[in-house]
C-alpha positions in Angstrom: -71.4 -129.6 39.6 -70.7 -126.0 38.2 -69.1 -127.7 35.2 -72.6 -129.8 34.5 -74.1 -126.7 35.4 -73.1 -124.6 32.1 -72.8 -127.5 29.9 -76.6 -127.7 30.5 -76.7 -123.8 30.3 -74.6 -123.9 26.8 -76.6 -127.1 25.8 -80.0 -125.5 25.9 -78.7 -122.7 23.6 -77.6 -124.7 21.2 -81.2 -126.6 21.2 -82.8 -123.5 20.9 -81.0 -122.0 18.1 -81.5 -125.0 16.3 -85.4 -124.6 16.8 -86.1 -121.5 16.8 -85.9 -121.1 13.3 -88.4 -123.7 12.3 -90.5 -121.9 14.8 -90.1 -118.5 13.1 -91.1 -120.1 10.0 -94.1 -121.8 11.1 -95.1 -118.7 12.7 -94.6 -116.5 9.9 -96.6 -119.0 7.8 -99.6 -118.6 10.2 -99.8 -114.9 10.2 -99.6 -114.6 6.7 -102.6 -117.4 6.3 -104.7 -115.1 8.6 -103.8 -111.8 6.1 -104.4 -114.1 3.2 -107.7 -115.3 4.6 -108.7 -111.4 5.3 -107.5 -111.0 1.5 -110.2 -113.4 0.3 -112.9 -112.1 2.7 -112.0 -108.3 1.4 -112.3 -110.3 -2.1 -115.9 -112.1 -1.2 -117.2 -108.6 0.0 -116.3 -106.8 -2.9 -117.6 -109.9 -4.8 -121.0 -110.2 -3.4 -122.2 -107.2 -5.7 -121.2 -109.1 -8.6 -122.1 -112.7 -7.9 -118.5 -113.9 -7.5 -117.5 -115.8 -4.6 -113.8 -117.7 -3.2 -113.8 -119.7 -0.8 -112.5 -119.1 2.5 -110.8 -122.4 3.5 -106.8 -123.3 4.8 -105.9 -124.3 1.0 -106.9 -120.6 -0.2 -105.5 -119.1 3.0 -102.4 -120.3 2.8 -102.2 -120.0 -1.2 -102.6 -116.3 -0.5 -100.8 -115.9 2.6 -97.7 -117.5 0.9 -97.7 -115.9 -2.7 -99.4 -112.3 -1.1 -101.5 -110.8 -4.0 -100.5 -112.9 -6.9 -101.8 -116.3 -5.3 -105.3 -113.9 -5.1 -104.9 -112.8 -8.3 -104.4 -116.5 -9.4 -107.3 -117.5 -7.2 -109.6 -114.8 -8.9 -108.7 -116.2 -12.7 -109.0 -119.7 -11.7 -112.6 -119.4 -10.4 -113.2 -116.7 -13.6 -111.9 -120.0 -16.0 -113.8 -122.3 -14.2 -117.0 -119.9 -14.4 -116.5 -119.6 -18.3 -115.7 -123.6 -18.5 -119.1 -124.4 -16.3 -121.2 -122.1 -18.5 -120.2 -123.1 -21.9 -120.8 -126.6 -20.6 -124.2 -125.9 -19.5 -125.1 -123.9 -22.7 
């Protein structure tokens, strides 16, 4: 019984060490989507005065939350391109 007992005990460590750090990952991945979502609302607010505009979805979030300020910095050029692009088309 005692014997059963800590092979259970010992068992559910190992389990959680093998899942814990998938869980750490997912976790880190979701707090840095909610920064990188703030990023792009701190972007839009700035924005508003000039007309320019990301937006605020879980693609953007999490480009931003995983690449930090380059993925915004890549999101700010893309739209810029895309801008330019649309209005020489229109012209």
């Amino acid at each position: 019984m005692i014997i059963t007992f800590l092979a259970c005990i010992i068992f559910l460590f190992i389990f959680g060490k093998i899942f814990i750090w998938p869980l750490k990952s997912v976790l880190k991945l979701v707090i840095n989507s909610i920064l990188g979502g703030m990023l792009i609302y701190i972007i839009n607010l700035i924005g508003m005065n000039f007309g320019f505009h990301i937006g605020l979805n879980l693609l953007t979030a999490i480009i931003v939350g995983l690449l930090g300020v380059p993925g915004a910095a890549l999101l700010i050029i893309l739209k810029i391109i895309l801008r330019i692009k649309n209005y020489a088309k229109n012209r």
